[in-house]
C-alpha beads as a LAMMPS data file, in Angstrom:
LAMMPS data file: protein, C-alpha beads

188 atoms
187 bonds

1 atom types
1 bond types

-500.0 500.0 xlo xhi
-500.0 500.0 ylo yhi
-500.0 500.0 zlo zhi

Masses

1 110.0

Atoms # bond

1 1 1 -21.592 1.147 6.084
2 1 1 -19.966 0.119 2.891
3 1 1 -18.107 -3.334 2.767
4 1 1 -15.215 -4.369 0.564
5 1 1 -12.499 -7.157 1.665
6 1 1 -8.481 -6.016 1.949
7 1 1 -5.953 -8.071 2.884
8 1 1 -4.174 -8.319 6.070
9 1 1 -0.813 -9.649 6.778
10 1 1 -1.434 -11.234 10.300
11 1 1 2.356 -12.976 9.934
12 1 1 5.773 -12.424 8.739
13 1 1 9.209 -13.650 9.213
14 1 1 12.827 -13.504 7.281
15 1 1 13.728 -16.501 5.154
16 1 1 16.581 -15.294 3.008
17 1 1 18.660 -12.150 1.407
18 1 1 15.189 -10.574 0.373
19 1 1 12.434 -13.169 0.934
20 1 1 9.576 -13.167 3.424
21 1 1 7.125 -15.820 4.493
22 1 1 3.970 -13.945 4.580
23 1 1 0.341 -15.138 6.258
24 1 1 -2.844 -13.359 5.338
25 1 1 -6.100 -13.274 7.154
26 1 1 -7.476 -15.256 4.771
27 1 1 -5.104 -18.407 5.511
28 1 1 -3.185 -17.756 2.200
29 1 1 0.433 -18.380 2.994
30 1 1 4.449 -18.290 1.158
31 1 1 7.207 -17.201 0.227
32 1 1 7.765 -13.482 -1.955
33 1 1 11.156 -11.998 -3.005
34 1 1 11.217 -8.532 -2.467
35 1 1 14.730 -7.878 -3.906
36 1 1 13.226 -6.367 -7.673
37 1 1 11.506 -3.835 -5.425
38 1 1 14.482 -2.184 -3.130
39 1 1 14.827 1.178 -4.905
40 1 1 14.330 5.121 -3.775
41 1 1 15.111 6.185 -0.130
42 1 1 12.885 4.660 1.796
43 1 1 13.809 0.986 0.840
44 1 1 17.980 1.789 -0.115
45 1 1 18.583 1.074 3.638
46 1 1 16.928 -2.801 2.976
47 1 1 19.412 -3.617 0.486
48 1 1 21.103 -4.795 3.839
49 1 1 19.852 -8.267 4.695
50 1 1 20.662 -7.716 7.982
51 1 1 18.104 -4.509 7.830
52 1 1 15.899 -6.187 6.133
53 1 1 15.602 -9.038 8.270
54 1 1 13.828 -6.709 10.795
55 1 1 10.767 -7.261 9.707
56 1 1 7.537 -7.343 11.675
57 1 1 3.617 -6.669 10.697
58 1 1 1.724 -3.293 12.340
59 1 1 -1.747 -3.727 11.157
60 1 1 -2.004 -5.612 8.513
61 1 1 1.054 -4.258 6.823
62 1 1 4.362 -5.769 6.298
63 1 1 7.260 -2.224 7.921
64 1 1 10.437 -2.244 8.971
65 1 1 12.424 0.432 11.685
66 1 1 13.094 2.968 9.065
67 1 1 9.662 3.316 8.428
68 1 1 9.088 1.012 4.983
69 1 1 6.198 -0.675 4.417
70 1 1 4.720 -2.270 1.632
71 1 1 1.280 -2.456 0.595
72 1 1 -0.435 -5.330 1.814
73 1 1 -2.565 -6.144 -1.404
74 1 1 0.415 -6.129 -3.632
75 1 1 1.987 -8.508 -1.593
76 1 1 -1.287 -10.719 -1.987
77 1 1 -1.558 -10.614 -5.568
78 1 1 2.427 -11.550 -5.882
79 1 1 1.865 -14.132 -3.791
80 1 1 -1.477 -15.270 -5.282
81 1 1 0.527 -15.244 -8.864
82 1 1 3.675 -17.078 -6.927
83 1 1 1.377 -19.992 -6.225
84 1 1 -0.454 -20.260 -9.579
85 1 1 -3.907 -17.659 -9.621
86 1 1 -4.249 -15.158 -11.737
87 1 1 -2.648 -11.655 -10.399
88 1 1 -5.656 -8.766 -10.389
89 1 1 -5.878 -7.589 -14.429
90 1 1 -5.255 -4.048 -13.313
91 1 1 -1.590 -5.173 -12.737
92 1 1 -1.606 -7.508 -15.721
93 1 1 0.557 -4.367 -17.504
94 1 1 2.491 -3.379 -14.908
95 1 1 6.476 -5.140 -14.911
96 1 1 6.808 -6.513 -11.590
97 1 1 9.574 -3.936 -11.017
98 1 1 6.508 -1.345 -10.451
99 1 1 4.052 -3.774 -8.804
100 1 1 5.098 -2.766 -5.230
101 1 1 5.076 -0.826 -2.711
102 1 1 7.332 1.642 -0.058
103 1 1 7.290 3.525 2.656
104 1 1 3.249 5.159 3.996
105 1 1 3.673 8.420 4.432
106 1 1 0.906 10.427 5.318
107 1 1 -0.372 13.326 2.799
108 1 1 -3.237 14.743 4.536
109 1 1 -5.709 14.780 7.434
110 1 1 -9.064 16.249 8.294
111 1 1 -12.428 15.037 10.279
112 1 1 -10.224 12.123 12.167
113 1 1 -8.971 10.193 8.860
114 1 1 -5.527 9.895 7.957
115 1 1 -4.749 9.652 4.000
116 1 1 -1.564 7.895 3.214
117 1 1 0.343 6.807 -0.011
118 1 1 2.361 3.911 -1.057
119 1 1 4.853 4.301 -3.351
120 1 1 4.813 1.658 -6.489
121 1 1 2.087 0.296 -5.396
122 1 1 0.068 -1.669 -7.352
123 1 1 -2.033 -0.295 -10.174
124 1 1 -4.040 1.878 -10.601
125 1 1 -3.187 5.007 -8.671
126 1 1 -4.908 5.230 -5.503
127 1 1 -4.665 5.966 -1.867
128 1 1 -5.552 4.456 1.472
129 1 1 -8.106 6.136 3.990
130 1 1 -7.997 5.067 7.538
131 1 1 -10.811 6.446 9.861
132 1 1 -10.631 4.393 13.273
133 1 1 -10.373 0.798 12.902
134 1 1 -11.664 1.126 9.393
135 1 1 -9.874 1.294 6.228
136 1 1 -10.049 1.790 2.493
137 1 1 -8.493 2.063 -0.494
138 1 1 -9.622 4.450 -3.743
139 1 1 -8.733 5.073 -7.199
140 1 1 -7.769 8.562 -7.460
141 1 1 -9.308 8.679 -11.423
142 1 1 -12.563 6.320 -11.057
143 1 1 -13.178 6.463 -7.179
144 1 1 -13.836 2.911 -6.606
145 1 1 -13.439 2.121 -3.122
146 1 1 -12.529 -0.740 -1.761
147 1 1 -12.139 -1.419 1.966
148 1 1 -14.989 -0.887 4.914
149 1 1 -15.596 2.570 6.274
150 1 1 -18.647 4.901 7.643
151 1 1 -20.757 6.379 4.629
152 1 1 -20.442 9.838 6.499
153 1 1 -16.156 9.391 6.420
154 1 1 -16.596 8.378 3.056
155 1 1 -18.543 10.843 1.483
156 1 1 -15.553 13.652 2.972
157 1 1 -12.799 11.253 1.986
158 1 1 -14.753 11.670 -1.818
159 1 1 -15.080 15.135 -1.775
160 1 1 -11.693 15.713 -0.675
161 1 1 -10.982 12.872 -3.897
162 1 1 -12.564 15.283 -6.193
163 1 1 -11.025 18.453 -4.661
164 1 1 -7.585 17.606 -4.780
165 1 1 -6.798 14.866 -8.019
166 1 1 -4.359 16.441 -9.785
167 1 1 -2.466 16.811 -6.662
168 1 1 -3.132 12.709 -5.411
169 1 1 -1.768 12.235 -9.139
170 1 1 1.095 14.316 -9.135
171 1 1 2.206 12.525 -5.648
172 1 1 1.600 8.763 -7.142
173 1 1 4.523 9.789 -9.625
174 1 1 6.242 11.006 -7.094
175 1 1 6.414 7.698 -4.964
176 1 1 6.924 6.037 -8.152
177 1 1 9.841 7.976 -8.597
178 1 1 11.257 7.020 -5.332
179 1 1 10.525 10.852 -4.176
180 1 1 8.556 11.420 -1.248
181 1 1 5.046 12.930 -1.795
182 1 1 4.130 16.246 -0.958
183 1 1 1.381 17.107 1.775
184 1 1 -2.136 17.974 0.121
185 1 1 -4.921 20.783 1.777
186 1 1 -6.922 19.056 4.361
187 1 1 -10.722 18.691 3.471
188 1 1 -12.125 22.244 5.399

Bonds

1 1 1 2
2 1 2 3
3 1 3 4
4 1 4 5
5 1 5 6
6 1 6 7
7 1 7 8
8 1 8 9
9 1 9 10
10 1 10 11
11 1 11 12
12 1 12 13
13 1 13 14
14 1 14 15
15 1 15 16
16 1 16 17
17 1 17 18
18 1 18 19
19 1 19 20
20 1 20 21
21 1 21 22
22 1 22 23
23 1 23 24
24 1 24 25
25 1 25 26
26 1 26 27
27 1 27 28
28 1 28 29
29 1 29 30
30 1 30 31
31 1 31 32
32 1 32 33
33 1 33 34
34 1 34 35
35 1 35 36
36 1 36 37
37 1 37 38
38 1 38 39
39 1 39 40
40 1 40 41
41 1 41 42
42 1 42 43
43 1 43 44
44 1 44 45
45 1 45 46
46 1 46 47
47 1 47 48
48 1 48 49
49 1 49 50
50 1 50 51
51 1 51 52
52 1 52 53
53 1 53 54
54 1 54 55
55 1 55 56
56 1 56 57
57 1 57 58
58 1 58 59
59 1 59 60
60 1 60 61
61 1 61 62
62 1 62 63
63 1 63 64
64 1 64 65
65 1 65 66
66 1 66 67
67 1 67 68
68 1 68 69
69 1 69 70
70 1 70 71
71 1 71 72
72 1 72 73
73 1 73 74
74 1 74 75
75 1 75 76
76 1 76 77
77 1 77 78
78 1 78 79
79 1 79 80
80 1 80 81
81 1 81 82
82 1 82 83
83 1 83 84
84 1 84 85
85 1 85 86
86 1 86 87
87 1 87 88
88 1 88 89
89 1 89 90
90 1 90 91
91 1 91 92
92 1 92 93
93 1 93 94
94 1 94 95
95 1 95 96
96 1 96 97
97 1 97 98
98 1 98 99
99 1 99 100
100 1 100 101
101 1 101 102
102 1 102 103
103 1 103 104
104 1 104 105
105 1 105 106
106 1 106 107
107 1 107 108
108 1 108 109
109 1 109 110
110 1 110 111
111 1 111 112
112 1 112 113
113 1 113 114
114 1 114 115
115 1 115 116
116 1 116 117
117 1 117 118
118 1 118 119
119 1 119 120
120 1 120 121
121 1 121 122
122 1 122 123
123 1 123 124
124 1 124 125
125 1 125 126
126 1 126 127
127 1 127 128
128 1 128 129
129 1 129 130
130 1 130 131
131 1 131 132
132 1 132 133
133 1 133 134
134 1 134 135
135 1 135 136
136 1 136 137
137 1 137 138
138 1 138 139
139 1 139 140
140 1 140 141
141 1 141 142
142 1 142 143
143 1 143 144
144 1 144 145
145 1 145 146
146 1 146 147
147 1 147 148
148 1 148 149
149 1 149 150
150 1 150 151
151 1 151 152
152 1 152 153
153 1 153 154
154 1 154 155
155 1 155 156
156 1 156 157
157 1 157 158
158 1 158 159
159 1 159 160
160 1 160 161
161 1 161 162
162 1 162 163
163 1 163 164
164 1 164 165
165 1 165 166
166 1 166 167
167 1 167 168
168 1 168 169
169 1 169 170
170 1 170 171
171 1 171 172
172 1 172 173
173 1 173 174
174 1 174 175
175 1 175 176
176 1 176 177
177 1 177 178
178 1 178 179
179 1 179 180
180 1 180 181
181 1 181 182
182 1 182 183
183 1 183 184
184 1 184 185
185 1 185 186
186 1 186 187
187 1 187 188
């Protein structure tokens, strides 16, 4: 079993226009303003406050009725930064205007995990692997992993990595285009 941390939103509520209180896992806690992120179609309908007041937290992750969500770990590091620690360096270049995230859809499935994408997410381009009540997220270029998951789920989610990158890349522009991503070959 490989072992990496991620961060989980365990609370959330509405404080203003486009702010949430946020709770992590981790008992890291505050206020972000979401308002330099609401762009593309999946986050035009949150301009609303009234929308975007509907917040609530399915595992881990902050989403909202039209389907939204934003990544959990970018929310972490702007809130880490909001209270005075150093924001992850792979973001350091990033204006905070791309340091976030949208709607999860998913862009492939094979052997029981689900790979999904997150548009603006943080840096650098990656994906998230769920497999059960494990998780993990991997650069699409390097293949770092972070998250927990089984080494046999791993090793598929890798392959699958290798098999399809110009494809993962090609859909991280995408999201950070506002476009939706399109579905990649399952691993066979």
């Amino acid at each position: 079993m490989i072992e990496f941390r991620l961060a989980r939103v365990i609370a959330a509520r509405h404080v203003r226009s486009h702010v949430l209180w946020l709770r992590f896992d981790d008992g890291l806690e505050g206020e972000v303003d979401l308002s330099h992120g609401l762009r593309g179609q999946v986050f035009e309908p949150l301009l609303d406050p009234a929308v975007f007041a509907q917040v609530s937290v399915e595992h881990g992750t902050v989403t909202w009725p039209n389907g939204a969500d934003w990544a959990p770990e970018t929310l972490y590091e702007q809130l880490r930064a909001g209270n005075g620690v150093v924001v992850h360096s792979d973001d350091d270049a990033h204006p905070p205007a791309l340091v976030n995230a949208s709607g999860m859809p998913e862009i492939s499935r094979f052997f029981g995990v689900v790979i999904r994408m997150l548009a603006n997410d943080h840096a650098p381009p990656h994906f998230h692997a769920e497999y059960g009540e494990y998780e993990v997220t991997i650069s699409i270029r390097e293949g770092i992993v972070t998250g927990r998951f089984p080494a046999r789920a791993l090793r598929f989610v890798l392959e699958w990595r290798d098999l399809h990158q110009d494809a993962l890349l090609a859909n991280w522009e995408r999201l950070r285009a506002g476009e939706l991503p399109t579905p990649i070959e399952p691993l066979a």
